[in-house]
N, C-alpha and C positions, 0 to 999 in steps of 0.2 A: 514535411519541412515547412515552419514557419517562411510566408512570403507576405512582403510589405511593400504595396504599391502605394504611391500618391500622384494626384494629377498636378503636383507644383503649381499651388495658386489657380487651382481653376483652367491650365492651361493646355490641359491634353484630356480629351475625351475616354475615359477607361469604364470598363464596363466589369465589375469585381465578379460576379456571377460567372459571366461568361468566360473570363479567365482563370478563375479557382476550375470550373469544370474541364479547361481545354489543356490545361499544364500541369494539371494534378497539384496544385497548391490547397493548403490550409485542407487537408486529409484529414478527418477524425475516424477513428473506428465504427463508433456508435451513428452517428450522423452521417456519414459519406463527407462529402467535398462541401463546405459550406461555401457561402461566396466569399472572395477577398472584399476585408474590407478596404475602399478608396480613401486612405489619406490625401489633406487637403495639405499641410504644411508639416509630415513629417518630422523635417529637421530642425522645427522651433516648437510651437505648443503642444506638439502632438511627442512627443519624443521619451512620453512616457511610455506609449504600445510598443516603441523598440527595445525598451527597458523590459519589458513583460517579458518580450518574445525571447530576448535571452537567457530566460530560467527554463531551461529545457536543455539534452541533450541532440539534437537536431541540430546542422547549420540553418543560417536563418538568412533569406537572400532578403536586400534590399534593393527595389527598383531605382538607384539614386547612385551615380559616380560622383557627382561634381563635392556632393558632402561626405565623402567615405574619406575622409582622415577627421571629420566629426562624430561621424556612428564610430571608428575606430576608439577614438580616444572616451566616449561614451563607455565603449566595451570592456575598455581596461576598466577605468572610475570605478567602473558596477563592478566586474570584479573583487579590485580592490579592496572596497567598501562593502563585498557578502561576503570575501574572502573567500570565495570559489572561481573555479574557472565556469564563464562564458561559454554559450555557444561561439564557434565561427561565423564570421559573418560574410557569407559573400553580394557581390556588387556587380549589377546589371544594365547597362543604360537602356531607354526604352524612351530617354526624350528626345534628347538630339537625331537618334537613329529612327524616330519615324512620327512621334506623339505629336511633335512641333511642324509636322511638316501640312502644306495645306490641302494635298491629300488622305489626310488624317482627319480633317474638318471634314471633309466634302463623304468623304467613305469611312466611318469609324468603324465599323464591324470587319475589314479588311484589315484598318488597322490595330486594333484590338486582338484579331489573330496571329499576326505579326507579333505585341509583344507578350502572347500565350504563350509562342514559339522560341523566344528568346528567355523568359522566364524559364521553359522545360530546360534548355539548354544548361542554363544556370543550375537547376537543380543537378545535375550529373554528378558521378565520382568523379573525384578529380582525377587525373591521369597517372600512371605509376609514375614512382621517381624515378630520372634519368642521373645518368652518370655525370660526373662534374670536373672541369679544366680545372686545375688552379693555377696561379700566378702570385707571386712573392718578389714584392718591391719595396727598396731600401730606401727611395727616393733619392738614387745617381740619376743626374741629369743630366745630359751632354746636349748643349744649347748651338747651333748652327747659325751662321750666319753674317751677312756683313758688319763689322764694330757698330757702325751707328744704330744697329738691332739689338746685337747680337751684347755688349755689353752690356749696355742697362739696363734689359734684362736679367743678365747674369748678376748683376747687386740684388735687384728687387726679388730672385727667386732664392740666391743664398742668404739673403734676410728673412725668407718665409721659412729655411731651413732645411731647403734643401741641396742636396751635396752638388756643387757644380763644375761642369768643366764646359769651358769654350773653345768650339775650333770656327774658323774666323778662314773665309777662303781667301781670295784676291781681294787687294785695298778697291772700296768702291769707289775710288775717285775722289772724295769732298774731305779736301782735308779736314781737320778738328772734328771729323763729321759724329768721332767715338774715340773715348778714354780709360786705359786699363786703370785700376783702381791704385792709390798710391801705394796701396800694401797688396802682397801676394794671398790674396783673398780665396782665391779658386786657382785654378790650373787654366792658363792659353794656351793653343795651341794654334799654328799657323799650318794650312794646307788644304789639298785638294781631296775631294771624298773620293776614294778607289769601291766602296763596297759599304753597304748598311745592311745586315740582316736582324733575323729574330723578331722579337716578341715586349710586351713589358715585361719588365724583369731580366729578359737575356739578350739584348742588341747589343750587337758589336761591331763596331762602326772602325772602317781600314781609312789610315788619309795618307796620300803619295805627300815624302818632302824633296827638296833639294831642286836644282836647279832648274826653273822655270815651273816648278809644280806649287811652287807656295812663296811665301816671304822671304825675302833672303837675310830677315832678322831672326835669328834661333830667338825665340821667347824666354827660353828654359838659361838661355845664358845671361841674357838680356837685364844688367842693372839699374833700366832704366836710370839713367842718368841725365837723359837730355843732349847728351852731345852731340850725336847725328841728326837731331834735330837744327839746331843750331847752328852746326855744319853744311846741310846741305842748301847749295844754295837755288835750287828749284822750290823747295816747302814740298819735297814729296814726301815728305814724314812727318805724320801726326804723332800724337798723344798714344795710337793704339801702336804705336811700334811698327807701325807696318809701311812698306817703299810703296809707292803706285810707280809701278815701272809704267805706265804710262807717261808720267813727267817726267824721269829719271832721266840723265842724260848721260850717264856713265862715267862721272866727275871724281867718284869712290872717296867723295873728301868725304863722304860720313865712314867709311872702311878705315880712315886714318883716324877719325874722331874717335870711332869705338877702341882705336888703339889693343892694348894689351887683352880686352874683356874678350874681345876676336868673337862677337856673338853677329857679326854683318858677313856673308859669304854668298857674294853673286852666283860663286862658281860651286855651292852645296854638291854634292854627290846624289844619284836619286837613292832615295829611304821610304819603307813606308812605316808609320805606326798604329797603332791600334789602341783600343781602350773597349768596356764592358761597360755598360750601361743600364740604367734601369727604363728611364723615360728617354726622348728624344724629344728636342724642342726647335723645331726646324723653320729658320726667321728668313732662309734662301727665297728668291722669287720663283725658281720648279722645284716642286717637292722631288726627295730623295727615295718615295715609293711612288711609281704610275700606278699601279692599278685603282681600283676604282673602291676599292674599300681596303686602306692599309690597316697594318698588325694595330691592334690596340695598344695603346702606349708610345706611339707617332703621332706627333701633334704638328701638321704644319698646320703654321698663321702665313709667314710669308711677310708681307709688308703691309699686311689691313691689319690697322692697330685697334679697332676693334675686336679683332678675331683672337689678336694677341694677347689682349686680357682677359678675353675669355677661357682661352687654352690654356692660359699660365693660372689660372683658376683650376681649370682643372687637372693641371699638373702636381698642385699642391694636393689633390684629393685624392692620387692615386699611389701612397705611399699606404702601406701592408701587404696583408695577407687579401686574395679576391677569388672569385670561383666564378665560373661560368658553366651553363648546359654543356653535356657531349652532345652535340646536334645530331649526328648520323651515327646509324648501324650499316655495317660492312658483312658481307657476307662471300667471303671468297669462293665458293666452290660456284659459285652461281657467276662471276665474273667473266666479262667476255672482252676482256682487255689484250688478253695474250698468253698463246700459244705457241709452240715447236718454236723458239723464236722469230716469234710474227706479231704483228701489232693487229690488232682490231678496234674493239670501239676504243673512243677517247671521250668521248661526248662529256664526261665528266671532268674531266682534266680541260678540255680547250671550254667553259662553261665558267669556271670557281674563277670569279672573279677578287679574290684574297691571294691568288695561286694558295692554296691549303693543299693541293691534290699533286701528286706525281707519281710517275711511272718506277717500279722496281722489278728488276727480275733474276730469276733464281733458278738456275737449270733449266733453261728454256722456256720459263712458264712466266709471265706478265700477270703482278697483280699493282693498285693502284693503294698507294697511303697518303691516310690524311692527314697532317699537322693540326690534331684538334683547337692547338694553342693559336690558329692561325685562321681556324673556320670560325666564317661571322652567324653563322647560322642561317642562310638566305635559303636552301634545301633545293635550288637550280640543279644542282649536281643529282638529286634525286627525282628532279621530275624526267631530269633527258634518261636516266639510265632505261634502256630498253630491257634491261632482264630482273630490275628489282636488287641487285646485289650491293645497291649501296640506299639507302632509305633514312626518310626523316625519321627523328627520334624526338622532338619537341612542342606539340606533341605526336606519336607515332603514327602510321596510318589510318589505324584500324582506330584509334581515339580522337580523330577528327574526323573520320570516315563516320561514325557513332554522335557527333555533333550534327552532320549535314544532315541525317536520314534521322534523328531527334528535331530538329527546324522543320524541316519538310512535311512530317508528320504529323508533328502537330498543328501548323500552321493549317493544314489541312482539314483536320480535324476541326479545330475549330471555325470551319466554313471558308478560310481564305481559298481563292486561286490565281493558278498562273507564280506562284511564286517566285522571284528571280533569287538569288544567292549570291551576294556580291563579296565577294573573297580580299579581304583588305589586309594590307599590314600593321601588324602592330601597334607601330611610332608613328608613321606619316601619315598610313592611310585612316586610325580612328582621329588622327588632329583634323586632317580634312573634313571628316565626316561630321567633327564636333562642330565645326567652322561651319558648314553649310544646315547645322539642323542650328546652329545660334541665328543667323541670318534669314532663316525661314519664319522663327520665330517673331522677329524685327520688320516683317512684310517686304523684306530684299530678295527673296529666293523662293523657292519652291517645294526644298528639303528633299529627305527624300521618302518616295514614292511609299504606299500604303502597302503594296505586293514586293518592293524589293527588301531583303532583309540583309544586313553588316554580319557577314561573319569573319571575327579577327582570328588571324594567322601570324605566327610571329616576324615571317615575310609573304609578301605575294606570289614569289616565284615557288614557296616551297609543294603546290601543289599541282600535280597531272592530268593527263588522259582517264585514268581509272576511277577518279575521285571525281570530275567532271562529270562523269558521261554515270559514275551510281547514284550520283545526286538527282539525275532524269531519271530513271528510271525509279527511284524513290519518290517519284513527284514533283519534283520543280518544274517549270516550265522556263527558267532557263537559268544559266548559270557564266556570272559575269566575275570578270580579276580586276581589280581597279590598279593603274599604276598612278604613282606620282609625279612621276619624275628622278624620282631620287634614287630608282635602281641601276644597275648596271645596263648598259643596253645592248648585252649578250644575251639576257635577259627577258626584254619584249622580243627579239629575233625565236628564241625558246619556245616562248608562250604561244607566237601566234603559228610558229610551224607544230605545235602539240595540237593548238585549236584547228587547224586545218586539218591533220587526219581525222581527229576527231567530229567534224563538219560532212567529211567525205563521206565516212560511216553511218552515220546519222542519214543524210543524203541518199545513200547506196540502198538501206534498209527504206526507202520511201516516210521518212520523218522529215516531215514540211515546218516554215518557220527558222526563223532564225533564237538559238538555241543558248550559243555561246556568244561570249562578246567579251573585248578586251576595252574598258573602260581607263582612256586619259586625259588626266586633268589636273595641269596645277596651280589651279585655283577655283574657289567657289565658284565661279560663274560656267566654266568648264565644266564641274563635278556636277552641278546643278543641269544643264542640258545633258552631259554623259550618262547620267541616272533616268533623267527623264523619258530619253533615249529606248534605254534598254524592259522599260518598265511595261511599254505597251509592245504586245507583236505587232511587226510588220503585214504578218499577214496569221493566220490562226493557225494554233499548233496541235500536231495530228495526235490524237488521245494516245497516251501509252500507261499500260495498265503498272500497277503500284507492284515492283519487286520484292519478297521477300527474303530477299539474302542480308548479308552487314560486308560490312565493309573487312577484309583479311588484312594480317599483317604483310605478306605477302604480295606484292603486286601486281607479278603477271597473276595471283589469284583468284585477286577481284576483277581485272580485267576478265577473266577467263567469262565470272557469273555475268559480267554487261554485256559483253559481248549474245553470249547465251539468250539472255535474257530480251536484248533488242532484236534477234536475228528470229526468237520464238513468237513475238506479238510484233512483227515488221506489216505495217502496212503492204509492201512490197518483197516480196520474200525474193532472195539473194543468197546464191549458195556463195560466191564469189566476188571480188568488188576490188578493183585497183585500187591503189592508197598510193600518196605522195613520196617522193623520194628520202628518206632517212625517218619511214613509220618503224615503231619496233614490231608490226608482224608483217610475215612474209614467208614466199615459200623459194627452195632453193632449186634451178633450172640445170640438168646434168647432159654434156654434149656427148652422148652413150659413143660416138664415133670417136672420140679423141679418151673419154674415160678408158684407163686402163685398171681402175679398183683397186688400187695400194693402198685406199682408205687413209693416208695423210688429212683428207677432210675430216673422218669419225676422230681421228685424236685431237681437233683443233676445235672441235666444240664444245663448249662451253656448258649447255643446256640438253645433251646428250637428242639435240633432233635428227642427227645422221648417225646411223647406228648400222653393225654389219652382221654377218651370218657365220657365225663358228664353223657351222658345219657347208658353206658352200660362198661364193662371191657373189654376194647382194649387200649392194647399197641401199638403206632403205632411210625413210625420212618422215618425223613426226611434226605436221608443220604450227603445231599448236606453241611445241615448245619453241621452235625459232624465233628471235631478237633481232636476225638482219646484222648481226653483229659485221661481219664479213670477214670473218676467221679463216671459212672455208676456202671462199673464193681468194683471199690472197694466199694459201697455203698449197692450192693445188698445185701440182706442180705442170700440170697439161693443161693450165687455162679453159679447164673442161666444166667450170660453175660460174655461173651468173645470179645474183640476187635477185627476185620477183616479189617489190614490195606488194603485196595484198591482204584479204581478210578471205579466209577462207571458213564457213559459219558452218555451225553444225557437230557431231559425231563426226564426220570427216576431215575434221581437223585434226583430231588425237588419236585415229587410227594409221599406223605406219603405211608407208606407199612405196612402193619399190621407183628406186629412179635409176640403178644401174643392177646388170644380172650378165651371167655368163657361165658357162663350163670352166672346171676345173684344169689347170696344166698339168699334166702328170709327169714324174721328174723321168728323164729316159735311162735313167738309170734301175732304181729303184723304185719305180710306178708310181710313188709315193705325191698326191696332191699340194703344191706348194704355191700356185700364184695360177694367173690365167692366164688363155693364151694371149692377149692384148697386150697384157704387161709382161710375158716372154719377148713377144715379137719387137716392142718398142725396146726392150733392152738388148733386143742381136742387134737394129739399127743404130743405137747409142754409142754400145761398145764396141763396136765392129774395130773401129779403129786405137784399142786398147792393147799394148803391147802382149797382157795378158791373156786376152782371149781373142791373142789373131792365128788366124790359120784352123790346124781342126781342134786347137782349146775353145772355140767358140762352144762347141760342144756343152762345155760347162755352164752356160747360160743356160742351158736346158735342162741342168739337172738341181734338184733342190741345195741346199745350205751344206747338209751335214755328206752328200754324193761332191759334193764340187771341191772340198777340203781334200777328202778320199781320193779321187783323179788326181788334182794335184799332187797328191803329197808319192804317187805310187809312179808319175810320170815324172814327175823331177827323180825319186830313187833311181827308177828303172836308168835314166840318162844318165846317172852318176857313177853306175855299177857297168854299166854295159846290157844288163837285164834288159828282157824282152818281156812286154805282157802277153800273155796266152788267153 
C-alpha cells in the first residue's frame, strides 16, 4: 500500500527507512520494503508523488489531515482528467499527535516508532459495514419560548423556509418586549408544555390550556384588532397578544373590548393540545430535555443569542433524508436483566445518558430495548454490561480490539517502549489533542509524549475492562481514557469503577506500576501535564510476556484469554483475589442450612453458571460464566445466596463445583423421588396452617404431584358417597 510521509517543512524528525521496515509500508515484491520516501512539502511542490501514487489499485495513506480536503479534491481532478477511478486515499495524523511535540526532538527513534505504529493502523481493513438509523425531516419547526425569542425567530426561520409554529408560555413581563406578525404567517399558540418526546423527524410536543395554564387570549380566535390593548388599563397586553396576569388587576375591560370575537376567557376550561414536529427550537431559559445528550433534532439556545444563530443554522441544515450508525448489537440470550419476574442488572439502563435504553417484559422474562433513533453512540451501556449481551458495534470489539494489539505491535517492533495508549474521543478528544500538538509546535507546551500514542474512539466511554487489560498484555505498558469534560458524568463514575477492578487484578496477580489512568483535561495546559503525567512510570513495570490471542467479538471471551493470560505469567501467582463491589466476576456463596434446592436460582440465570442434576438434587456452579448479575440472590426465595465478588484464575474456574447436595424425598405414596427432604419439611412448616392440608391431609405434602391429586380426589369422593377407603 502506497504510504506518503512528509516532515511538514523540516518540522518533525521522520526516519523513511525505519518506518517502511516497522509498518510494512511501500512493499515491493522483487525488492522487500524499500524506505519511505520523506516528503518535505507534500501539499505544494511535491504534489506530484501523490498524483503518482494514485495510479494503482491499493489505498494510499497520506501522513497529513490538516490538507485532506486538498489531496481529496486532487483525487477527484486526477480522476476526472484520466477518466478512471483513483485509488482511496486514507489520512493519518502523525504531527500534532507526537512529530511536534518536544519529546520527539529529544527521542526521535521512540518517536518514529510511534508514527510506524500509527501508519500500520492506518493500513488495516476497514471495518464491516454497520447497520444504519434513518431519520426523515420536512423541516416542521415548533420554536418555544418567550415572544421576545420566540417570535423573531419565528419570521427569520419561516423566511429560510421552514415550516413554523410558535408556542409562547407565560407573558415574560416587558411589555412590547415581542410582536406577532401583521398577517397570519405561521401558527401561535399560547401554553404550558405538559410533555415533549421523540426524535427529529417524530417529536410531539403536549401543551396544557385553559385556566391558569396559559394565556387567557385564545390566538386561534384572536383578530388581532387592538382593542384589548387599548382597553386595558394596566398595559398588560402587548403586540404578542398575551395578558401578564402579573399586572392584570381583573378590570375584564379588555373581555368587554374583545366583545363579540369572545377570544379573551379568564375563566378557559383546562385542555390540552398537541402538534408533530420535525425540529424543536427551544428559546426557554430550562431546556425541555435534562439529560445530558438530548434526541437530535432538539436545539436548545435558551437566551444566548449566540447559541441562537447558531442552532437556527443548523436548523435550516437539517431538513431531508439522514442516517446514522446502529451503535450496538443486543444479544438476548445472554442478558441478565430479568428473570421469573425479577430484576437484575440495570447497569445499562441507569448508564445511557440519552435514556435510549428501557426495561420490557414478556412472560416473566426482563429484556432491555434500545431506541436506536435515540442512542448517541457513547457505548457506556457496553462497557458496564457485565455478561457482553449488549456490545459496541462502531467499530465492534474485535475491530478495535485488532487496532490496539496492531499499535502495540508495532510500535514495538519498531524499538519503542513502555508504550502508553491513550483512548480519546472522536470530536473533543482529537480537537484537544490537535490544540496541544499546535501549541507544542509554538514553544507553549510540551505535546505529547514520544511513548504515548492517540488512539480515536468514536466516544471515550465506549470502551472496558477487556479491551484495557488485552492491550497489557499485548504490550503496552500502560493504558490511559482521556476525558474532556464534555461527557456525561455517569460516565467518569463508569470508567474509574471498571479501572479499579481492573487495578485490583493487576495488583492481586503481583503487576507493579501504575498501568491504567484516567486522563482529565479541558484545556491544553491540563492535557499537557495529564499526558505528561501518565508517559513516565511511577515506579517500573513488572515485564509481562507478549500474548498471542486477538481480541473476540464476545466479551466475557476476551476477558476469559486476559485473565488466563495474566494469571499464567503472574509474578505472584493467585488462585484467588477479592474484587470491588459491582466487578462482573464472581462466585455465588450458598447457606446449604436454610438452601432447600427448588433450584428457582438455575432458572433465573442468565449465563447458565447454576446448573442442577436431572438425576438427583445438586446445585452446582460454573464460576467462570457468572456476571454478579444478582438474579439469584434476589430470586431465592430462603435468602439462602450471597454474591462473592472475586477472580477466581485457572481451570478452576470453568470446572462445576457443587454448592448444594442432598437425598432424594421419596413420595410416601408411590416411592416415587420428587423434591428433598429440606424442601418437604420447609413446606409442612409453611402449610401447616392451610386449610387444605390441616389435619392428617398434611399427608399430602409428602406425596409427589400426580399421588397428591389422587388422595385428593378419592377422599373428597369417599366423603361424598359415604365410602370408606380400604
Amino acid at each position: 500500500m502506497p504510504t506518503l510521509i512528509c516532515n511538514c517543512n523540516d518540522t518533525m524528525p521522520l526516519d523513511g527507512a525505519a518506518l517502511a521496515k516497522a509498518s510494512g509500508g511501500n512493499q515491493d515484491a522483487t525488492q522487500g520494503t524499500a524506505p519511505l520516501k520523506v516528503h518535505r512539502l507534500l501539499c505544494r511542490r511535491e504534489i506530484g508523488d501523490f498524483r503518482k501514487a494514485l495510479d494503482g489499485t491499493d489505498d494510499v495513506i497520506v501522513a497529513c489531515t490538516q490538507e485532506s480536503p486538498l489531496f481529496t479534491e486532487v483525487a477527484a481532478q486526477t480522476a476526472s482528467e484520466q477518466g478512471v477511478m483513483t485509488a482511496p486515499v486514507r489520512f493519518v495524523n502523525i504531527r500534532e499527535t507526537g512529530g511536534w511535540s518536544a519529546g520527539a526532538r529529544r527521542d526521535p527513534a521512540t518517536a518514529n516508532a510511534k508514527i510506524a505504529a500509527l501508519l500500520a493502523v492506518a493500513a488495516l481493513p476497514d471495518p464491516d459495514p454497520v447497520a444504519t438509523v434513518d431519520y426523515r425531516s420536512e423541516g416542521t419547526v415548533l420554536i418555544m419560548g418567550p415572544a421576545a425569542r420566540a417570535l423573531p425567530w419565528a419570521g427569520r426561520l419561516s423566511e429560510a423556509g421552514l415550516d413554523v409554529t410558535v408556542l409562547l408560555g407565560q407573558a415574560d413581563g416587558v411589555v412590547g418586549s415581542g410582536a406577532n406578525p401583521a398577517d397570519r404567517a405561521w401558527p401561535v399558540h399560547s401554553g404550558r408544555l405538559a410533555s415533549l418526546t421523540g426524535w427529529l423527524g417524530t417529536f410531539t410536543a403536549t401543551w396544557e390550556t385553559g385556566a391558569g395554564k396559559s394565556n387567557p387570549i385564545d390566538l386561534d380566535l384572536c383578530t388581532r384588532c387592538n382593542a384589548c390593548i387599548a382597553a386595558c388599563p394596566e398595559q398588560a397586553i402587548d403586540f404578542s397578544y398575551q395578558i401578564d396576569l402579573d399586572r392584570c388587576r381583573d378590570h375584564r375591560e379588555c373581555v368587554k373590548a374583545c366583545g363579540a370575537a369572545a377570544a379573551i376567557d379568564f375563566d378557559r376550561p383546562a385542555a390540552t393540545e398537541s402538534g408533530r414536529f420535525d425540529i424543536v427550537f427551544d428559546l426557554n431559559d430550562s431546556p425541555a430535555f435534562t439529560m445530558h445528550q438530548p434526541p437530535q433534532g432538539y436545539l436548545h439556545a435558551g437566551g444566548d443569542v449566540a447559541r441562537q444563530y447558531a442552532l437556527a443554522l443548523t436548523a435550516q441544515q437539517l431538513v431531508g433524508e439522514f442516517e446514522k450508525p446502529k451503535f450496538f448489537r443486543y444479544k438476548e440470550s445472554v442478558c441478565a436483566h430479568g428473570r421469573n419476574q425479577t430484576t437484575g442488572c440495570t447497569a445499562c439502563i441507569d448508564i445511557c445518558s440519552t435514556q435510549a435504553i428501557s426495561s420490557h417484559w414478556r412472560d416473566g422474562k426482563g429484556r432491555i430495548e434500545v431506541t436506536p433513533n435515540l442512542c448517541m453512540g457513547c457505548g457506556a451501556c457496553t462497557t458496564v454490561c457485565p455478561s457482553g449481551a449488549i456490545s459496541y458495534g462502531y467499530p465492534g470489539p474485535e475491530t478495535f480490539g485488532e487496532r490496539l494489539r496492531t499499535l502495540v505491535t508495532t510500535y514495538s517492533r519498531a524499538g519503542g517502549r513502555d508504550a502508553v495508549l491513550l483512548i480519546h474521543g472522536a470530536e473533543h478528544g482529537t480537537s484537544a489533542i490537535l490544540a496541544l500538538g499546535r501549541a507544542a509546535r509554538a514553544g507553549q507546551a510540551r505535546g505529547v509524549p514520544p511513548n504515548v500514542i492517540p488512539v480515536s474512539a468514536f466516544h471515550p466511554a465506549s470502551t472496558g475492562i477487556e479491551l484495557w487489560l488485552a492491550a497489557l498484555c499485548w504490550g503496552a505498558g500502560g493504558v490511559a481514557v482521556l476525558l474532556t469534560g464534555d461527557e456525561a458524568p455517569q460516565y467518569r463514575a463508569a470508567l474509574l469503577e471498571q479501572m479499579a477492578v481492573a487495578r485490583t487484578i493487576l495488583e492481586g496477580f503481583g503487576y507493579r506500576g501504575q498501568r491504567l489512568a484516567l486522563v482529565e483535561a479541558s484545556d491544553v495546559a491540563g492535557l499537557d501535564v495529564g499526558l505528561g503525567a501518565i508517559s513516565t512510570p511511577a515506579e517500573p513495570l513488572s515485564p509481562l510476556p507478549v500474548a498471542g490471542f486477538r481480541a473476540a467479538l464476545a466479551k466475557r471471551e476476551t476477558l476469559d484469554f486476559v485473565v488466563d493470560h495474566l494469571a499464567r505469567n503472574a509474578p505472584v501467582p493467585a488462585e484467588t483475589m477479592a474484587l470491588p463491589a459491582g466487578a462482573p466476576l464472581g462466585a455465588v456463596q450458598v447457606d446449604t442450612a436454610r438452601c432447600t434446592l427448588c433450584m428457582a436460582c438455575v432458572g433465573a440465570c442468565p449465563t447458565q453458571a447454576l446448573r442442577d442434576n436431572a438425576e438427583r438434587p445438586v446445585l452446582a456452579f460454573v464460576e467462570r460464566n457468572c456476571v454478579q448479575c444478582g438474579l439469584c440472590e434476589k430470586t431465592c426465595p430462603e435468602d439462602a445466596i450471597t454474591l462473592v465478588p472475586r477472580l477466581l484464575a485457572g481451570d478452576a474456574a470453568r470446572r462445576p463445583v457443587t454448592l448444594n447436595e442432598t437425598q432424594p424425598f421419596h413420595c410416601v405414596r408411590c416411592g416415587k423421588p420428587f423434591g428433598t427432604a429440606q424442601m418437604v419439611e420447609s413446606m409442612l412448616v409453611r402449610l401447616a396452617g392451610h386449610p387444605a392440608f390441616a389435619g392428617a391431609a398434611a399427608e399430602r405434602l409428602k406425596m409427589c404431584s400426580d399421588c397428591r391429586v389422587i388422595d385428593m380426589v378419592e377422599k373428597d369422593s369417599g366423603a361424598a358417597t359415604g365410602a370408606t377407603l380400604q
